[in-house]
C-alpha positions as CSV (number, residue, x, y, z in Angstrom):
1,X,-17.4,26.7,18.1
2,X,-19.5,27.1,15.4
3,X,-23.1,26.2,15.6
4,X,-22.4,24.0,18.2
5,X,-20.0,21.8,15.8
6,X,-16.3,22.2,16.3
7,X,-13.9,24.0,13.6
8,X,-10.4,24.8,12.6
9,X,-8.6,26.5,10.7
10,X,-5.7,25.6,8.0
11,X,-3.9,28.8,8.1
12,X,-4.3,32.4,9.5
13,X,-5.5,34.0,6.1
14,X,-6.8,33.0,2.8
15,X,-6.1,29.8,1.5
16,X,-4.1,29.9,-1.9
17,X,-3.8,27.5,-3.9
18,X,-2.5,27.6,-7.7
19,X,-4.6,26.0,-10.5
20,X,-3.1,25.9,-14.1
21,X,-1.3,29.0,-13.5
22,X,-3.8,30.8,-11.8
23,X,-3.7,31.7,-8.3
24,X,-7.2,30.8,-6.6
25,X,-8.2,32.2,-2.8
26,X,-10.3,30.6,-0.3
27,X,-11.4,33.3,1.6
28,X,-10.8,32.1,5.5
29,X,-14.5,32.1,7.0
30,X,-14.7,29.3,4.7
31,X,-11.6,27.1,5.6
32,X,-13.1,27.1,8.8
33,X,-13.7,23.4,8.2
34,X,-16.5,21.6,10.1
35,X,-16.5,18.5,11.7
36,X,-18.2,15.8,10.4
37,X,-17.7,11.9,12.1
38,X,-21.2,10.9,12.2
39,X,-22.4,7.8,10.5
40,X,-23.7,8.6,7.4
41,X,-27.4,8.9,7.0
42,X,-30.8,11.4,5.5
43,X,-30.3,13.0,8.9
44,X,-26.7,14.1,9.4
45,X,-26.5,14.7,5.9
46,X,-29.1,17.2,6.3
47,X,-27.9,18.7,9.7
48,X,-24.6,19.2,8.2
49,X,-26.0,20.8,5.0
50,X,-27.8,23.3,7.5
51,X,-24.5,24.1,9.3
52,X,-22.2,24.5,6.0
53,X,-25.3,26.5,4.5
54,X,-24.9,29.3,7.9
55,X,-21.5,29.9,7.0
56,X,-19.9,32.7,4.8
57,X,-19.4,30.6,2.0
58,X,-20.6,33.6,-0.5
59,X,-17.4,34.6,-1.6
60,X,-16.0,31.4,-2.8
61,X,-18.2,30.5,-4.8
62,X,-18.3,34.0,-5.9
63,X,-14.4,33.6,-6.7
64,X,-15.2,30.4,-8.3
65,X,-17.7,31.7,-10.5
66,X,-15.6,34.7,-11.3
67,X,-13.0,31.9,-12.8
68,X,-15.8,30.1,-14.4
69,X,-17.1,33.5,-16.2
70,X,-12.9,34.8,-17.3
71,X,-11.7,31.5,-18.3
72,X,-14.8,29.7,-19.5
73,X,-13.4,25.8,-18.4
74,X,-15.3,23.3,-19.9
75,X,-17.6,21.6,-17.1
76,X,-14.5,18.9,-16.4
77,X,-12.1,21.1,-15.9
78,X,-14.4,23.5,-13.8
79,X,-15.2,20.0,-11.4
80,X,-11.6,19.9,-11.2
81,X,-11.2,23.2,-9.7
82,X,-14.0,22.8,-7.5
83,X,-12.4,19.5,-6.3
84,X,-9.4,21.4,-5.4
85,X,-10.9,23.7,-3.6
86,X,-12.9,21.1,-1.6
87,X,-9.3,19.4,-1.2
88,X,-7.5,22.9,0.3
89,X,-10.6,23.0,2.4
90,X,-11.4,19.6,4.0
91,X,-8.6,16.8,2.9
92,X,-9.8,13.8,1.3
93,X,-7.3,11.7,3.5
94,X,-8.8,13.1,6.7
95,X,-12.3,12.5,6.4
96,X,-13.6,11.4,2.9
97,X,-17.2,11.9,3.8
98,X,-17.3,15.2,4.5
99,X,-14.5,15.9,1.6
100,X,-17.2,14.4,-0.3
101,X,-20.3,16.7,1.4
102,X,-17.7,19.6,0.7
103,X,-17.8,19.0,-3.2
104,X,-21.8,18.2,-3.5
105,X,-22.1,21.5,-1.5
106,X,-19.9,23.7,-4.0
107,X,-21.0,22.1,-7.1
108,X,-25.1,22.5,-6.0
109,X,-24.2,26.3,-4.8
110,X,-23.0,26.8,-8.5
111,X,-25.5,25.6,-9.8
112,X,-25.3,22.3,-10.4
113,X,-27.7,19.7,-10.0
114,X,-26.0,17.2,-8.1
115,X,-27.5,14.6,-5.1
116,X,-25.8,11.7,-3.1
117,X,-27.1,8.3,-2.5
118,X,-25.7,6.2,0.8
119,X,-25.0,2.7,1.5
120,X,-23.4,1.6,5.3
121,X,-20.1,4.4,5.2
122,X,-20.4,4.8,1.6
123,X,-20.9,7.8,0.0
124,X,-21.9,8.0,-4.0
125,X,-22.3,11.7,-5.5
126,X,-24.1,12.1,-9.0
127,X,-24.4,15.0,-10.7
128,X,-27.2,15.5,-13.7
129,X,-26.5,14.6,-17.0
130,X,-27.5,14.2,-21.0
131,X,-24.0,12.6,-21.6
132,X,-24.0,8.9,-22.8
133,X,-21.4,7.5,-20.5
134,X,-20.8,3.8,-20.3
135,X,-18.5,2.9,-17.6
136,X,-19.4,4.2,-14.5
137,X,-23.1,4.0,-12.5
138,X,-26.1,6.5,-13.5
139,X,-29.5,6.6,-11.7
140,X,-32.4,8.0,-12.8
141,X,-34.7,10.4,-10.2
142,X,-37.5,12.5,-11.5
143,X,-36.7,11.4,-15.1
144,X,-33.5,12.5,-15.3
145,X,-30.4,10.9,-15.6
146,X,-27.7,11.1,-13.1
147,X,-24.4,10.4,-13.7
148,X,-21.7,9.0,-10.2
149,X,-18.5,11.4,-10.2
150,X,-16.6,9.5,-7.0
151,X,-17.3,5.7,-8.3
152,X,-13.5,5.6,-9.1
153,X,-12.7,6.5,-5.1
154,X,-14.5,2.8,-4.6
155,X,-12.5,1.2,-7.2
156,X,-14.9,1.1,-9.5
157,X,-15.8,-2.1,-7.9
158,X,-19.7,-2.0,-6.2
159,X,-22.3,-4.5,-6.9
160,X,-24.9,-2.7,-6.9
161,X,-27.2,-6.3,-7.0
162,X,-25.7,-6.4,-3.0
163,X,-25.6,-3.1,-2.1
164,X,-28.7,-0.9,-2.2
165,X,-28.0,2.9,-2.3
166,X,-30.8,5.5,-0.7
167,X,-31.3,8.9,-2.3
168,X,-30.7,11.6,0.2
169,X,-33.5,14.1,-0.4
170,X,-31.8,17.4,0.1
171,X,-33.7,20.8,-1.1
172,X,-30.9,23.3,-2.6
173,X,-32.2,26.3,-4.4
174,X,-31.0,27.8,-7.9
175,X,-29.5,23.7,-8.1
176,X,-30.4,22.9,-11.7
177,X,-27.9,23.2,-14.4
178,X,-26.6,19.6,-15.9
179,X,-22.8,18.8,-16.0
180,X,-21.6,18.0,-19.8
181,X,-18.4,16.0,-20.1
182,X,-17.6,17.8,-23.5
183,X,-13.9,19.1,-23.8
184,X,-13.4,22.0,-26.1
185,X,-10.2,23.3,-24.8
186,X,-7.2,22.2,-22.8
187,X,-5.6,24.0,-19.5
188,X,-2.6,26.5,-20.4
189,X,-0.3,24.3,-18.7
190,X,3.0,25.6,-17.8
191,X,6.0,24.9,-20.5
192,X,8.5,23.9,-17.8
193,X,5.9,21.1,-16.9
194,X,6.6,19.4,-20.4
195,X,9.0,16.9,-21.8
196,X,10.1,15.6,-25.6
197,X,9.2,12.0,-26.2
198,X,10.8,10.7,-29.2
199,X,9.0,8.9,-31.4
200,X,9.7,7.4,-34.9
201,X,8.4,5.4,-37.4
202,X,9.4,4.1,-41.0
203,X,7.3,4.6,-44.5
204,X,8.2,4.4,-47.6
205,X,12.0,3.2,-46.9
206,X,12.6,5.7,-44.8
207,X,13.1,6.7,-41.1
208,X,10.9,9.5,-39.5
209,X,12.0,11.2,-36.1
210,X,9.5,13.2,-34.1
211,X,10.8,15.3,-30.7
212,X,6.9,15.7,-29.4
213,X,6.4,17.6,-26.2
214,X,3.8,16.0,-23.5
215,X,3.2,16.5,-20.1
216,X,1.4,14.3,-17.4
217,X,-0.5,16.4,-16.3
218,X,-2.7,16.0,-19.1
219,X,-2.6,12.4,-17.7
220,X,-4.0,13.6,-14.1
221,X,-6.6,15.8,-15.5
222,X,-8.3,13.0,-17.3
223,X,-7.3,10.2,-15.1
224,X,-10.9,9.7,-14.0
225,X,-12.9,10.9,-17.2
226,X,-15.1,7.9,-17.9
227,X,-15.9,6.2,-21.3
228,X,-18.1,8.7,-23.3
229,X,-19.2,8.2,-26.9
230,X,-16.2,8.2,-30.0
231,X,-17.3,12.2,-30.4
232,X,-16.3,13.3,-27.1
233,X,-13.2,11.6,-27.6
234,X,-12.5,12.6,-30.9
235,X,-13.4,16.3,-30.4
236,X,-11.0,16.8,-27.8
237,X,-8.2,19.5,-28.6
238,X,-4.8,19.1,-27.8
239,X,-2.6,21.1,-25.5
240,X,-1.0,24.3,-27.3
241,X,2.3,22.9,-26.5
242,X,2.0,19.1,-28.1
243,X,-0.1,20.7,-30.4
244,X,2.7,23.4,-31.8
245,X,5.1,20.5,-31.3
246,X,4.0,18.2,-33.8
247,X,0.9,19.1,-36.3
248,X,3.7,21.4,-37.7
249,X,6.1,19.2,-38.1
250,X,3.7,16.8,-39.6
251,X,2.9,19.1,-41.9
252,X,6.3,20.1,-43.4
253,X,6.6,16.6,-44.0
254,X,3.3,16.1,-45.8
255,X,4.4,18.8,-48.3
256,X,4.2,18.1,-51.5
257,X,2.6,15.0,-50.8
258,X,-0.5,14.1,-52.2
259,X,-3.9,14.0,-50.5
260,X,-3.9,10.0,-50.1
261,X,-0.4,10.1,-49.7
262,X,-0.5,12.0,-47.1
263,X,-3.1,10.0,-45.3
264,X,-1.3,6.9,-45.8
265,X,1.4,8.2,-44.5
266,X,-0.6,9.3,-41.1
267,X,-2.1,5.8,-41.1
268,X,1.5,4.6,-40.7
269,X,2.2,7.2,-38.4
270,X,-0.7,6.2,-35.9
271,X,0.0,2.4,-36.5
272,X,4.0,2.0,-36.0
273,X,4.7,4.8,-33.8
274,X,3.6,3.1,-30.5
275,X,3.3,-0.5,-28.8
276,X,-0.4,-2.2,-28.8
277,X,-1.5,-2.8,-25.2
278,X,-5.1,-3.6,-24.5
279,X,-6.9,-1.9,-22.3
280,X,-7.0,-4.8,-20.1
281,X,-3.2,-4.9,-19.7
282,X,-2.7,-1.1,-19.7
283,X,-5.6,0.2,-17.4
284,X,-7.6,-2.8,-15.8
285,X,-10.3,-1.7,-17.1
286,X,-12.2,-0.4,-20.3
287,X,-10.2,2.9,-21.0
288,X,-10.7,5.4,-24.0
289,X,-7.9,8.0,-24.9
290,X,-8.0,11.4,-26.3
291,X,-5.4,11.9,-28.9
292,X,-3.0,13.6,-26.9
293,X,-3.1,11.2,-24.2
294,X,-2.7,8.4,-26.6
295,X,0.6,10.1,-27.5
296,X,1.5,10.2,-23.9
297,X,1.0,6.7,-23.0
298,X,3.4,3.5,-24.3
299,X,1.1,1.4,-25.6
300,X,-2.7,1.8,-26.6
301,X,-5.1,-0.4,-28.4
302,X,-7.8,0.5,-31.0
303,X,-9.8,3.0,-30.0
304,X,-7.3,5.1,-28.9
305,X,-5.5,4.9,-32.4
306,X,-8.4,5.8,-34.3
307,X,-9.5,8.6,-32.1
308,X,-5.3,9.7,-32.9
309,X,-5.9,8.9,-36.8
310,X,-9.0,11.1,-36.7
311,X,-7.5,13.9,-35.2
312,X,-4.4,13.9,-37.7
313,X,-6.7,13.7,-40.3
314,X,-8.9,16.2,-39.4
315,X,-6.4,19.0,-38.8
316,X,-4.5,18.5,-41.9
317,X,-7.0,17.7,-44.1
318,X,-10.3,17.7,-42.9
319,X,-11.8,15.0,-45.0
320,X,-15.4,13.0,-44.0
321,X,-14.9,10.3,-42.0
322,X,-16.9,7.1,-40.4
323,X,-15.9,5.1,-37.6
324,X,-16.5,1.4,-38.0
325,X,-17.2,-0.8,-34.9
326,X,-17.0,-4.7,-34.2
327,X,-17.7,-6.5,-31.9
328,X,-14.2,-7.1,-31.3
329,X,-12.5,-4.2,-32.9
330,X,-12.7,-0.6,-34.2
331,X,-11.2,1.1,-37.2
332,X,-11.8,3.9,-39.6
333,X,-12.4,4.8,-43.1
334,X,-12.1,8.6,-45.0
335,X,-13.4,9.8,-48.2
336,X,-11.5,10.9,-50.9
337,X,-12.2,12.6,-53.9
338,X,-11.9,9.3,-55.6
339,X,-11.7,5.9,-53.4
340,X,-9.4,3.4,-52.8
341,X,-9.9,-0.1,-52.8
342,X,-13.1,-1.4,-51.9
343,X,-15.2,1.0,-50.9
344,X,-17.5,1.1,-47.6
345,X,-20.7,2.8,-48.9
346,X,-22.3,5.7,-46.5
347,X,-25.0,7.8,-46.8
348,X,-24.1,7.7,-50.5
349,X,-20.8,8.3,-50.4
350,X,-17.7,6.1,-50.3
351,X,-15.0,5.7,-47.8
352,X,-11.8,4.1,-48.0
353,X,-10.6,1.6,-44.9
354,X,-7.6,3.3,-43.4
355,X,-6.5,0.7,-40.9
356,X,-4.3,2.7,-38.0
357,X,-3.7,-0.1,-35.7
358,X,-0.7,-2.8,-36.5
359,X,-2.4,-6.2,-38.3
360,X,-0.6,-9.2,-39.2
361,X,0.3,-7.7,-43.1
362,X,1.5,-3.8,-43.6
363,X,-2.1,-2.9,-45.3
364,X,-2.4,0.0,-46.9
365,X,-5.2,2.8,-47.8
366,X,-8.5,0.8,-48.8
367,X,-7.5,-2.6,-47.6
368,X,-8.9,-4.2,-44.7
369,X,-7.8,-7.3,-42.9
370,X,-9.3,-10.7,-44.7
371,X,-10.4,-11.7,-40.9
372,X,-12.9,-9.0,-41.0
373,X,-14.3,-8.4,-44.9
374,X,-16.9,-10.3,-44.1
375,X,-17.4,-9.1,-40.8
376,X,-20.5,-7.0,-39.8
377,X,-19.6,-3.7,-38.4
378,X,-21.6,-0.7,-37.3
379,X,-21.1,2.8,-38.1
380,X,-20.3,4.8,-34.6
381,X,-20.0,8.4,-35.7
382,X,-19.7,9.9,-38.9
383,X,-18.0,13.0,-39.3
384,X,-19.0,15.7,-42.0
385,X,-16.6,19.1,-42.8
């Protein structure tokens, strides 16, 4: 017994568990998991807070921070650890509240600012942030924005004009820092883990055969990473492996190439080398991908080619580019020394349409489709060398 609550123990020891290739330890006064089966409310909330608080939970989030401080994760990848750990420790599939209690407890004792809000048996955790996101809940408490991290375990499917959800008021000390969604590097994922895809594509009357190495897990690490703004998307790096596997390749067969050229000949890249599958069809649901996942995936629509586009561009040539949204579709337009076409005029300087996603007609640089010249568009992120 442990204040008066029941416990056990997974194993006899530390719990280890891998993470990306590193080996992580839960030290064992900590695994001593406790019991949580009453109904969720401010009270039992609090008294099991209380109880979780008297353990020895020092030295994992000691370990934890030690990880944080050698390997510098982005806040994403660091959740993803934590939820781990709160997984080795108290299963989701046992008991999903206090799974649940065991994550807002780690990520407030590392110094997050995170709070739940209850409704009947379920369970919503926020964590502060400054991040636009658009498809899952926020709520706003003192001011401040806060931002769900387990609507997906619902389904992503809570009316929130039914269902009223109740702060739980919850005092934690040294719980202040705001989560950013920003991803400036990927896990060293293991080589064994990965897998060639072939992909190929014709230009210019002839064939083009890529052997690109992905790996799935990069699907699973960003299975549940909402809809953020086009920069966020845009910014995200690619796995050394996928990375090594084709921007090299790309550019042997660039060489010699000029600069348009070479552009066009990414365009094509980004627009024949894949099916077109709306989000609708592909996820159920509103779905942005980073470049490397949109390599991973069959099909993608839009978005997911221009965020592709933009990275190709970017790391071969690092020209300015805008994106241009519709109401009904986005593209993309780069400056060149000289423009192509009709030029889209920006903060005095011209950009030429370079259409990455497969229209009715094989358009090249500076042409867009006739359905949308006179359609109004907004500029959703300009980028600048």
């Amino acid at each position: 017994m442990l204040n008066g609550l029941p416990v056990w123990s997974h194993s006899s020891g530390n719990t280890r568990f891998d993470f990306y290739g590193d080996t992580i330890e839960v030290p064992f006064d900590f695994t001593r998991v406790l019991d949580y089966k009453e109904p969720l409310s401010a009270g039992s909330i609090q008294a099991f807070y209380e109880k979780l608080n008297a353990t020895h939970y020092q030295p994992v989030v000691e370990a934890l921070q030690a990880y944080k401080q050698d390997h510098k994760p982005d806040d994403w990848l660091f959740y993803q650890l934590i939820r781990k750990t709160a997984q080795q420790t108290s299963p989701k599939a046992e008991n999903y509240n206090r799974y649940t209690l065991y994550k807002w407890f780690l990520l407030n004792k590392l110094g997050y600012d995170a709070i739940l809000s209850i409704n009947g048996d379920k369970v919503l955790m926020y964590v502060l942030s400054d991040d636009n996101i658009y498809d899952i809940p926020y709520r706003m408490k003192d001011g401040k924005k806060y931002v769900c991290l387990n609507y997906h375990d619902y389904g992503y499917n809570i009316d929130f004009n039914k269902e009223r959800f109740d702060v739980v008021a919850v005092n934690i000390d040294g719980a202040k820092n705001a989560f950013s969604y920003k991803l400036t590097q990927m896990p060293k994922f293991d080589e064994k883990n990965y897998r060639e895809k072939d992909i190929q594509f014709s230009y210019a009357d002839a064939t083009y055969h890529f052997k690109v190495k992905t790996n799935d897990e990069v699907k699973n690490l960003l299975a549940n990473y909402p809809v953020t703004d086009y920069q966020q998307y845009f910014g995200m790096p690619m796995s050394n492996e996928t990375y090594n596997s084709l921007i090299p390749q790309l550019k042997r067969d660039l060489k010699g190439k000029s600069e348009k050229s070479g552009v066009s000949f990414l365009m094509h890249f980004t627009r024949y080398s894949f099916l077109y599958r709306p989000d609708g069809e592909n996820f159920g649901k509103e779905k942005r991908l980073s470049p490397e996942q949109t390599l991973l995936y069959e099909g993608s629509d839009c978005e997911d080619r221009v965020a592709l586009f933009f990275y190709l561009v970017k790391e071969i040539y690092n020209l300015p580019m805008i994106v241009l949204a519709y109401p009904d579709h986005v593209s993309i337009a780069v400056a060149f020394d000289k423009p192509v076409g009709t030029p889209i005029m920006y903060n005095g300087k011209a950009y030429s349409v370079c259409e990455p996603t497969p229209q009715s007609k094989d358009l090249p640089v500076g042409k867009m489709p006739k359905s949308r010249s006179n359609k109004t568009f907004e500029v959703a992120y300009a980028y600048q060398p």
